[in-house]
PyMOL Python script that loads the backbone (N, CA, C, O; Angstrom):
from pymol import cmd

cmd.read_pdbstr("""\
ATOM      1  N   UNK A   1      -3.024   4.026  -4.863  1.00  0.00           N
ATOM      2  CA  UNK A   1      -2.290   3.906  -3.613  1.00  0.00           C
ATOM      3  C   UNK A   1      -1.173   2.879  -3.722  1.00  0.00           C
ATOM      4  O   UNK A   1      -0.135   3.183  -3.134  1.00  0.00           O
ATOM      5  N   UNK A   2      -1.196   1.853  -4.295  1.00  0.00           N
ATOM      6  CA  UNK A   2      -0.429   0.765  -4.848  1.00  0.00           C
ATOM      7  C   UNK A   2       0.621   1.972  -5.208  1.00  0.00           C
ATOM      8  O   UNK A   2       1.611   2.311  -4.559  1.00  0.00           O
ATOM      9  N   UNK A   3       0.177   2.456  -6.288  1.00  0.00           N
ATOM     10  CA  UNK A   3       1.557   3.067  -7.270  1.00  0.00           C
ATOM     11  C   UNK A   3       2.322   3.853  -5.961  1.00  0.00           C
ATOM     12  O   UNK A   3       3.531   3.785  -6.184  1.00  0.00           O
ATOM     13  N   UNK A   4       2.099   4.484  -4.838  1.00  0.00           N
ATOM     14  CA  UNK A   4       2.746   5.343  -4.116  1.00  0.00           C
ATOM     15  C   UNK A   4       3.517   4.365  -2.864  1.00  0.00           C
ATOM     16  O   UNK A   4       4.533   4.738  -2.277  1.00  0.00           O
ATOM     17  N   UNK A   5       2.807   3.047  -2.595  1.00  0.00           N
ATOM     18  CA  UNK A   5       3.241   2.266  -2.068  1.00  0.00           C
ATOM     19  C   UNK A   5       4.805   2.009  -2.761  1.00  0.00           C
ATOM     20  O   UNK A   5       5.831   2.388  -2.196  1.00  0.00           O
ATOM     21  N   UNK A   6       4.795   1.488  -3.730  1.00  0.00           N
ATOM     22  CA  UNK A   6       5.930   1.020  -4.671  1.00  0.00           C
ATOM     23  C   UNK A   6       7.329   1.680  -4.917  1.00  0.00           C
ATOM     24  O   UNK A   6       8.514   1.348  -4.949  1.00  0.00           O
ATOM     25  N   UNK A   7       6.407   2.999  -5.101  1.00  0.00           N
ATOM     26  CA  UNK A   7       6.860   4.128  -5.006  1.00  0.00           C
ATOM     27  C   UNK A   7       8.010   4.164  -3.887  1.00  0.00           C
ATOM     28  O   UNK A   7       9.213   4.037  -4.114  1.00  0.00           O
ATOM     29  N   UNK A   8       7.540   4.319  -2.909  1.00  0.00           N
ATOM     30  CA  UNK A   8       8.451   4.253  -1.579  1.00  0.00           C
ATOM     31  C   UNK A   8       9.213   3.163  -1.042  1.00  0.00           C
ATOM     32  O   UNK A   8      10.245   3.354  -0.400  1.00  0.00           O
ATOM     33  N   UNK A   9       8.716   1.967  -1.295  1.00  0.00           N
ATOM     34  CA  UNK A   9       9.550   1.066  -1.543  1.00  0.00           C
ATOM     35  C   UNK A   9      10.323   1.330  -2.162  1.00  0.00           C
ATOM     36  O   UNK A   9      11.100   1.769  -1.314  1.00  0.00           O
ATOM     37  N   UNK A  10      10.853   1.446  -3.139  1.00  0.00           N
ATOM     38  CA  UNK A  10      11.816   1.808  -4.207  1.00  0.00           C
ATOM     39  C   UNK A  10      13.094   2.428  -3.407  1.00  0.00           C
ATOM     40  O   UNK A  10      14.168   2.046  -2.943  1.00  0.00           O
ATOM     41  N   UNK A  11      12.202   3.805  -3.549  1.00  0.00           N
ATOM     42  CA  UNK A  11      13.023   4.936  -2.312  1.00  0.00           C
ATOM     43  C   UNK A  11      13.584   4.292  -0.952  1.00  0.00           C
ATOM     44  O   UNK A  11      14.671   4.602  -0.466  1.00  0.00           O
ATOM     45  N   UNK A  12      12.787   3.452  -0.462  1.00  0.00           N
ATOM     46  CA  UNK A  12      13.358   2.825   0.964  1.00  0.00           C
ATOM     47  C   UNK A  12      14.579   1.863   0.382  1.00  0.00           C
ATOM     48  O   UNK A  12      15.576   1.706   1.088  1.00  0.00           O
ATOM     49  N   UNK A  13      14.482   1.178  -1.002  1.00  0.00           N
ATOM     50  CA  UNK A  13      15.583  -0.007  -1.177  1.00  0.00           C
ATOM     51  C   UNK A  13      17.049   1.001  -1.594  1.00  0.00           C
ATOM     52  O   UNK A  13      18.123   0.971  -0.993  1.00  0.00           O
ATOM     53  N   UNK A  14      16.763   1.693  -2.561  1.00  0.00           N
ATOM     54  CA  UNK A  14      17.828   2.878  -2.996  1.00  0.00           C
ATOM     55  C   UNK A  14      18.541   3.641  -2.012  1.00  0.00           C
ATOM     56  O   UNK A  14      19.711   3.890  -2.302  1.00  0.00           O
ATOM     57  N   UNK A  15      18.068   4.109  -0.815  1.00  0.00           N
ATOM     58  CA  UNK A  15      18.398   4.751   0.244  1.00  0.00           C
ATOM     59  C   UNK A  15      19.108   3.741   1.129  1.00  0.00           C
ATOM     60  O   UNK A  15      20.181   4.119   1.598  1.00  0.00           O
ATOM     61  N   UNK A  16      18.646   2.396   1.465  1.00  0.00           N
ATOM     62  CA  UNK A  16      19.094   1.656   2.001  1.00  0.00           C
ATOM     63  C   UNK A  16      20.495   1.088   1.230  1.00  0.00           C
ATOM     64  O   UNK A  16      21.405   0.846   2.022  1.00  0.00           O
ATOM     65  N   UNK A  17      20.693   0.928   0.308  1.00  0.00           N
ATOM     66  CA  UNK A  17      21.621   0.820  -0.729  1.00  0.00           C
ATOM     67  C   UNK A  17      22.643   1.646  -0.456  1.00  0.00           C
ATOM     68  O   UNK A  17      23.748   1.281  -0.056  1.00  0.00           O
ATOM     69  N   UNK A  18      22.207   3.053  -0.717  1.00  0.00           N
ATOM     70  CA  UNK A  18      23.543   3.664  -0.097  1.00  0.00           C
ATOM     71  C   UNK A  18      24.022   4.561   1.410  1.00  0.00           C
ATOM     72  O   UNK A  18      24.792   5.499   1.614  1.00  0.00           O
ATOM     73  N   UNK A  19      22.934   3.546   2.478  1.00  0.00           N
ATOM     74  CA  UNK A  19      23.311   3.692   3.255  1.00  0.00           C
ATOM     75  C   UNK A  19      22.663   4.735   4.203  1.00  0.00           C
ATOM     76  O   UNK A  19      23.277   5.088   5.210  1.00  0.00           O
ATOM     77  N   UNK A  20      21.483   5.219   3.920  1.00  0.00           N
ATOM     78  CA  UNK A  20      20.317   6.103   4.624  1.00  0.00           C
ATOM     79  C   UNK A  20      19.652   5.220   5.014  1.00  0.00           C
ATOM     80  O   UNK A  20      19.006   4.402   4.358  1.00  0.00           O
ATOM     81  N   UNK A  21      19.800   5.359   6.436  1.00  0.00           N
ATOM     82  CA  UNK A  21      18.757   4.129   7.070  1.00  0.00           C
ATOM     83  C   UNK A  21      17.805   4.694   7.566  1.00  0.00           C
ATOM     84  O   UNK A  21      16.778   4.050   7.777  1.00  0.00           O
ATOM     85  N   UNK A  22      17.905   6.294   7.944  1.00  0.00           N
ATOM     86  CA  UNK A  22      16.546   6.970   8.875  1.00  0.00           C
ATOM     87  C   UNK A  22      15.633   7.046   7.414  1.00  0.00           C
ATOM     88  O   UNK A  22      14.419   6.848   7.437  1.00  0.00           O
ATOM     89  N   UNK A  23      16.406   7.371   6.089  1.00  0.00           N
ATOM     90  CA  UNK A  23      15.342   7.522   4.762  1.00  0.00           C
ATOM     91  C   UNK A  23      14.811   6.505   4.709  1.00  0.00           C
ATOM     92  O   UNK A  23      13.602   6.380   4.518  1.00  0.00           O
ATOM     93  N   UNK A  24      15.704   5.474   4.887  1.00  0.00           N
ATOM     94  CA  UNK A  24      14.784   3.870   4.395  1.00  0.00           C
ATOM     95  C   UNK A  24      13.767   3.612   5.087  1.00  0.00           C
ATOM     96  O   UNK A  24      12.617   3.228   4.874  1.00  0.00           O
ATOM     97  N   UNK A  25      14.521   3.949   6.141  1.00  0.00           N
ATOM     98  CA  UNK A  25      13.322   3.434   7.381  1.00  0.00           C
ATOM     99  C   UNK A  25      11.992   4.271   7.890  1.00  0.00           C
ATOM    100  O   UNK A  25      11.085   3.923   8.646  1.00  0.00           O
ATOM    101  N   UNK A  26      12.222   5.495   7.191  1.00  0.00           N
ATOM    102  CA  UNK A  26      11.052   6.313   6.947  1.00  0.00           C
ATOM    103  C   UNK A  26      10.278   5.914   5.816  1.00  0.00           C
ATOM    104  O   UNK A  26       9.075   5.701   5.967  1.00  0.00           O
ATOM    105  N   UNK A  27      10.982   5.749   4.382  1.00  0.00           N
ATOM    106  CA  UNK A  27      10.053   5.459   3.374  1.00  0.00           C
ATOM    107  C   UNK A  27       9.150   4.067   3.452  1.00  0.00           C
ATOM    108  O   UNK A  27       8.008   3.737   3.132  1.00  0.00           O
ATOM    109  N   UNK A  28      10.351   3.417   4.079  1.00  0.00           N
ATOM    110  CA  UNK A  28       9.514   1.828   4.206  1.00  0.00           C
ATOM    111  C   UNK A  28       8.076   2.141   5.177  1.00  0.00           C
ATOM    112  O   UNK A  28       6.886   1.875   5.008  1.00  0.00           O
ATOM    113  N   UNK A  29       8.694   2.702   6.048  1.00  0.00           N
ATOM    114  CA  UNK A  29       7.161   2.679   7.049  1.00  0.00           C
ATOM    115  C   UNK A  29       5.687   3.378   6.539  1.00  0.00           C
ATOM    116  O   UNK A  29       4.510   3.219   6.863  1.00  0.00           O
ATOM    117  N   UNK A  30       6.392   4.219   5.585  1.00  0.00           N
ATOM    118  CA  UNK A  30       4.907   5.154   4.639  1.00  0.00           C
ATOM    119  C   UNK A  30       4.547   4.057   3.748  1.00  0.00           C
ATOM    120  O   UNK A  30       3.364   3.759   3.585  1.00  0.00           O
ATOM    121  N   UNK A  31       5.655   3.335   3.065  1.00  0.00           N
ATOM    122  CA  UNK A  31       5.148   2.112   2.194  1.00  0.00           C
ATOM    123  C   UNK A  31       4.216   1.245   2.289  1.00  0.00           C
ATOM    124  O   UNK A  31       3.470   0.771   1.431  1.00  0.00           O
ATOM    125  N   UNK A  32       4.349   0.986   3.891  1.00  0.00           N
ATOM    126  CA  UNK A  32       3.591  -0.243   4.309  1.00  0.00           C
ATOM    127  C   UNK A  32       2.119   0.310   4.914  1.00  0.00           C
ATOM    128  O   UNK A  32       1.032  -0.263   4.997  1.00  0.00           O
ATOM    129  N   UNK A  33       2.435   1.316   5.201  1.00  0.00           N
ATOM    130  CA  UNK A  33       0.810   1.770   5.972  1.00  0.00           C
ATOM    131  C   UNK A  33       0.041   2.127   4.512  1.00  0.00           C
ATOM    132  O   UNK A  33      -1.186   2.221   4.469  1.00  0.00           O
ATOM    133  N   UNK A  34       1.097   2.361   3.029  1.00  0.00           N
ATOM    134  CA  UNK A  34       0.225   3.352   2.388  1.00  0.00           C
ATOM    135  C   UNK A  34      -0.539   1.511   1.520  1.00  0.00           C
ATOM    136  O   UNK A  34      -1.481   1.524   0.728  1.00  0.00           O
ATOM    137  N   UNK A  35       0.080   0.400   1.906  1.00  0.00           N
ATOM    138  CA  UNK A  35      -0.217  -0.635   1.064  1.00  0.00           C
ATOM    139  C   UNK A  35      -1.284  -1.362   2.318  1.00  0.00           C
ATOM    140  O   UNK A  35      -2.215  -2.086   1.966  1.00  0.00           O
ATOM    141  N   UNK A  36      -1.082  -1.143   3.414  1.00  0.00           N
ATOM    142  CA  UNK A  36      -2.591  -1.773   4.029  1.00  0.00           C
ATOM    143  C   UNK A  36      -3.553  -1.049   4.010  1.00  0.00           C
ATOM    144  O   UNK A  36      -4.667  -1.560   4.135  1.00  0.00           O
ATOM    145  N   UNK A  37      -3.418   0.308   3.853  1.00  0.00           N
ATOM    146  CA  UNK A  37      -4.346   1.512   3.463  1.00  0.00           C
ATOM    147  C   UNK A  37      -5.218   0.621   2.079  1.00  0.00           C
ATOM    148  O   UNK A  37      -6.385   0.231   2.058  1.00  0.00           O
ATOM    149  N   UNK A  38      -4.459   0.539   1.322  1.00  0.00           N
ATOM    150  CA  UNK A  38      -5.291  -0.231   0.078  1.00  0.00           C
ATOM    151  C   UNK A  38      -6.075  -1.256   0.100  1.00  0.00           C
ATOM    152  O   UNK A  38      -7.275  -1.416  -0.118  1.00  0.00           O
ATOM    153  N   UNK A  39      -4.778  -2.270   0.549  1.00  0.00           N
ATOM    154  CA  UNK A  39      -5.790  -3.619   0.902  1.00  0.00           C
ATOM    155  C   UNK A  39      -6.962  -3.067   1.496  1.00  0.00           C
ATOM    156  O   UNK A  39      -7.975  -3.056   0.796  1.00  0.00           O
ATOM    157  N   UNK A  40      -7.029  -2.553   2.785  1.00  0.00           N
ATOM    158  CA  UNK A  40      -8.498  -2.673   3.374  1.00  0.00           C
ATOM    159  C   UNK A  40      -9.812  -1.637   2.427  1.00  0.00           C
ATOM    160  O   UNK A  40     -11.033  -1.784   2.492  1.00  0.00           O
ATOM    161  N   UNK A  41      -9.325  -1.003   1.912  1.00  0.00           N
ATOM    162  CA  UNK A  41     -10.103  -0.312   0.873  1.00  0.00           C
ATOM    163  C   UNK A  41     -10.197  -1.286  -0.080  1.00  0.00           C
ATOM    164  O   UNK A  41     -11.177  -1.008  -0.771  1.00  0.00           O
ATOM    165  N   UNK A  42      -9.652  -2.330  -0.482  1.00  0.00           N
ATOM    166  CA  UNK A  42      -9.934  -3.458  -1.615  1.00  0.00           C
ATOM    167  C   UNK A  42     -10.432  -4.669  -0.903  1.00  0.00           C
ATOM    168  O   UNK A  42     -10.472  -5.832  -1.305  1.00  0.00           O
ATOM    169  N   UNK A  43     -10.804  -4.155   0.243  1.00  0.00           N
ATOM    170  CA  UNK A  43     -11.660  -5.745   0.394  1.00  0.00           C
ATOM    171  C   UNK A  43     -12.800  -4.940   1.089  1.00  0.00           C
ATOM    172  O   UNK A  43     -13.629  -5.684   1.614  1.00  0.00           O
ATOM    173  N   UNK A  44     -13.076  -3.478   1.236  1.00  0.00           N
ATOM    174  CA  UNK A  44     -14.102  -3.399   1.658  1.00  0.00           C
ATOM    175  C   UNK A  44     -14.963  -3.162   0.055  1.00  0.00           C
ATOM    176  O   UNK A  44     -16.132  -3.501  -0.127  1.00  0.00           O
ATOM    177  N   UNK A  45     -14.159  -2.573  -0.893  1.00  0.00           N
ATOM    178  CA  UNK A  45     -15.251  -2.561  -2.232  1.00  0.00           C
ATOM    179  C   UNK A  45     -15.401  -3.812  -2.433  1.00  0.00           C
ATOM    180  O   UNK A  45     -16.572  -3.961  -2.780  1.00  0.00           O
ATOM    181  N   UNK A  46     -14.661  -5.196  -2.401  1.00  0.00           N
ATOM    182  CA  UNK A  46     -15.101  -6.254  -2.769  1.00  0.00           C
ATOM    183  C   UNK A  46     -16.170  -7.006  -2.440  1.00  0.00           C
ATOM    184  O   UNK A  46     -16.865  -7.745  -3.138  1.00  0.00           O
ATOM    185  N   UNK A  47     -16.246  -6.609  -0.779  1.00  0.00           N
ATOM    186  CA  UNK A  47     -16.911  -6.867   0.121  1.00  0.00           C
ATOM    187  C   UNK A  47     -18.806  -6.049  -0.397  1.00  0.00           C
ATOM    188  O   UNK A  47     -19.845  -6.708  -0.350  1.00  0.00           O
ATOM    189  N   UNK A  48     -18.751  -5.081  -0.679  1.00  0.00           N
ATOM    190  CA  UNK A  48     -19.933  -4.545  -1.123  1.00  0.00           C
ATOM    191  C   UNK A  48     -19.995  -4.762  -2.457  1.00  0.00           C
ATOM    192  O   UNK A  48     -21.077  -4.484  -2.975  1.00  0.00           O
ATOM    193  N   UNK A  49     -18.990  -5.252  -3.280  1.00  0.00           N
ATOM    194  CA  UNK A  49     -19.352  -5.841  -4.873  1.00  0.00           C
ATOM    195  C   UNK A  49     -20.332  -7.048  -4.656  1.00  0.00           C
ATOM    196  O   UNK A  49     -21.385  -7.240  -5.265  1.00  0.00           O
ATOM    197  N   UNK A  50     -19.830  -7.749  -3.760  1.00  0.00           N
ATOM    198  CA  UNK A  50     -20.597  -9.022  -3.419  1.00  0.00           C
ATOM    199  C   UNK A  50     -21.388  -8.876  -3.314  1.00  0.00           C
ATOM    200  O   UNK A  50     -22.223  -9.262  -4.132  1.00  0.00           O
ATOM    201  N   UNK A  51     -21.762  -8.061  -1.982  1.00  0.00           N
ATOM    202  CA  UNK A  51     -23.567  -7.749  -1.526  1.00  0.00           C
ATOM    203  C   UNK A  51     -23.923  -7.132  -2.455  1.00  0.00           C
ATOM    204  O   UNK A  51     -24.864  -7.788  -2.901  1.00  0.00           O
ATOM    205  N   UNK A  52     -23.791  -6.305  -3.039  1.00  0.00           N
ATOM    206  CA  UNK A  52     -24.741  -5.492  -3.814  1.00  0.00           C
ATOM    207  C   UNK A  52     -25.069  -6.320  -5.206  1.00  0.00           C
ATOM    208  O   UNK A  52     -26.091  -6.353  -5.892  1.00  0.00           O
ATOM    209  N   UNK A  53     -23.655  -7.043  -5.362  1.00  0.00           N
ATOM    210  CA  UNK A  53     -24.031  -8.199  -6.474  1.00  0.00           C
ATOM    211  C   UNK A  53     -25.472  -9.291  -6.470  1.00  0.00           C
ATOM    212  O   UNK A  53     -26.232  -9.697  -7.349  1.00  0.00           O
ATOM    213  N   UNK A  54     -25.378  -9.455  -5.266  1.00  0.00           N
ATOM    214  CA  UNK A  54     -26.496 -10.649  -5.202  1.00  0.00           C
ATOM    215  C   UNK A  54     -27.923  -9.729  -5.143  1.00  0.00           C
ATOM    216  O   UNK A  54     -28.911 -10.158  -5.739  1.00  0.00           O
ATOM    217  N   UNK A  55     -27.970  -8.831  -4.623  1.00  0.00           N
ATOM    218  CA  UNK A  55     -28.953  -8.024  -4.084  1.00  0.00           C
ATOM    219  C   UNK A  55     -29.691  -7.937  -6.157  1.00  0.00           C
ATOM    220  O   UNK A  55     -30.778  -8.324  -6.587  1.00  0.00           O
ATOM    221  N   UNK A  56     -28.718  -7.394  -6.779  1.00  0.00           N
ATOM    222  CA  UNK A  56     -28.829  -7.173  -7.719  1.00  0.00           C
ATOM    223  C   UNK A  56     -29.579  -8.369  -8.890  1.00  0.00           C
ATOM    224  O   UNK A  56     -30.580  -8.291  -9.603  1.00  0.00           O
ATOM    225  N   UNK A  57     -28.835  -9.157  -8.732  1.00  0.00           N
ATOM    226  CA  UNK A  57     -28.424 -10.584  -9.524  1.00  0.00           C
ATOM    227  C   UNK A  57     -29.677 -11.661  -8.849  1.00  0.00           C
ATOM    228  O   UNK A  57     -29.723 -12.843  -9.190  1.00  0.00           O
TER     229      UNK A  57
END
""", "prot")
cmd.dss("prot")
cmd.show_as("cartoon", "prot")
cmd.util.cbc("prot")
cmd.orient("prot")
């Protein structure tokens, strides 16, 4: 999800560059939902690495 995040970033800076602001401002907004999309998927596995770590350990 990272890589598609980046991804669109990219696309949002390039577009913005030459001057597509509804592109930028579309790609940026998929960028950012597709990069808190991750985070919270990376702190909920972390979150059960932990527990299940100790449970384990």
């Amino acid at each position: 999800m990272i890589k598609w995040a980046i991804i669109f970033f990219i696309i949002s800076v390039v577009a913005g560059f030459f001057g597509f602001t509804g592109v930028a401002s579309g790609a940026r907004t998929i960028a950012k939902v597709l990069f808190f999309i991750a985070l919270v998927i990376f702190l909920i596995v972390l979150i059960f690495g932990v527990l299940l770590g100790t449970l384990v350990f």
